[in-house]
C-alpha positions in Angstrom: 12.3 -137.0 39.6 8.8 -138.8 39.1 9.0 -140.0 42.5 9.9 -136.0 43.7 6.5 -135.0 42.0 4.4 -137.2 42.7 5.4 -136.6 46.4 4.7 -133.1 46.2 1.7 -133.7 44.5 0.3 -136.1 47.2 1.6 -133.3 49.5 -0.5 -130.6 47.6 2.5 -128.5 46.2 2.8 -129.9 42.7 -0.3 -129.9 40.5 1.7 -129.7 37.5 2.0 -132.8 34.8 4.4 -135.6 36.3 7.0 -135.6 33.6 9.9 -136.7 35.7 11.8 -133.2 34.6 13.2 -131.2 37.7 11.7 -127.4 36.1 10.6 -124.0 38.1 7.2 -125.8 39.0 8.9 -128.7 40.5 11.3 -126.3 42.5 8.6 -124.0 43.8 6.7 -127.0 44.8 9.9 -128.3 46.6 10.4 -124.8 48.4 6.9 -124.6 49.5 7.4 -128.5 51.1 10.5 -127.4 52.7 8.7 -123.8 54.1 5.8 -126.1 55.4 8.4 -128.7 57.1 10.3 -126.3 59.3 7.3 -124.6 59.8 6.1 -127.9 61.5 9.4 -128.4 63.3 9.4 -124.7 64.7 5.9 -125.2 66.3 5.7 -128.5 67.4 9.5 -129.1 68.3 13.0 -131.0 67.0 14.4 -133.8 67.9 18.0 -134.9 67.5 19.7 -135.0 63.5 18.9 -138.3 62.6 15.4 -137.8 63.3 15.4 -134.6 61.9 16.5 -135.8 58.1 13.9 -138.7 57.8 10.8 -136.7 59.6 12.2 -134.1 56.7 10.7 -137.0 53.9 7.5 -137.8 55.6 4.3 -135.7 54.0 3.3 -132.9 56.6 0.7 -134.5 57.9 2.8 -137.3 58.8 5.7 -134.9 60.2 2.9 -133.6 62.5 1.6 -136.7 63.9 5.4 -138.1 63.7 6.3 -135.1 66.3 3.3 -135.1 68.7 4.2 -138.7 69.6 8.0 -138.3 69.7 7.0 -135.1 72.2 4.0 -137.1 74.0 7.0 -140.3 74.2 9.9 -138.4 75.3 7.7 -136.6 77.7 6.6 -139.5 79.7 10.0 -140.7 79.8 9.6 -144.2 77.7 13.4 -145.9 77.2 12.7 -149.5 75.9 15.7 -150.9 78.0 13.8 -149.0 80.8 16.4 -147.1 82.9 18.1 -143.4 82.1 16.5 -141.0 79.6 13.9 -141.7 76.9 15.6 -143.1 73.9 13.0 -142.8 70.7 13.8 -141.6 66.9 13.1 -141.7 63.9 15.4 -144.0 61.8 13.1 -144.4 58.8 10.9 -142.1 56.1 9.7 -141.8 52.7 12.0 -142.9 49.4 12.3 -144.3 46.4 12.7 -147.9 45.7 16.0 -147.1 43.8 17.6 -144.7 46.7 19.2 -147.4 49.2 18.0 -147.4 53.2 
C-alpha cells in the first residue's frame, strides 16, 4: 500500500502521511486518480485493452504524453514490419517491485 501512496502522492492526490494503510484518504486519492485517468482517455482518445490497463498505471502526465504519441503514431500509419495497419501499444507501466510483469 506504500507503493499506492506514494504514487498518488507523486500524482498530487495523496498528501496524507505514507503509512502503508489503505484508509478514506487513500481511497479518495485513488478515486480522484481514476476521475483524472478517464478524463485523459475521453479527451485525447483509447487505444485497444492491453493498452488501456498499463496507460491506467502511468501518472497523468505520462498518460497524456503516452496518448498523443500513440495518436500522432497510429495516425501516420507506423507498423514496424512495415505493411498493413499501424501496430503500436502499450505493453508496459508503473508497479511495484513485488507485483510480477
Amino acid at each position: 500500500m506504500a507503493f499506492a501512496q506514494r504514487f498518488l502522492a507523486r500524482a498530487g492526490f495523496y498528501r496524507a502521511a505514507i503509512d502503508g494503510d489503505w484508509g478514506p484518504k487513500t481511497d479518495k486519492a485513488y478515486d480522484a486518480f481514476v476521475r483524472e485517468s478517464q478524463r485523459i482517455a475521453h479527451e485525447l482518445g483509447t487505444f485497444d485493452a492491453r493498452s488501456e490497463r498499463y496507460l491506467a498505471t502511468l501518472l497523468p502526465e505520462a498518460q497524456k504524453a503516452a496518448r498523443r504519441f500513440l495518436t500522432k503514431d497510429i495516425a501516420v500509419g507506423h507498423n514496424p514490419e512495415g505493411e498493413g495497419e499501424a501496430n503500436v501499444r502499450i505493453f508496459s507501466g508503473t508497479r511495484s517491485h513485488a507485483e510480477p510483469p
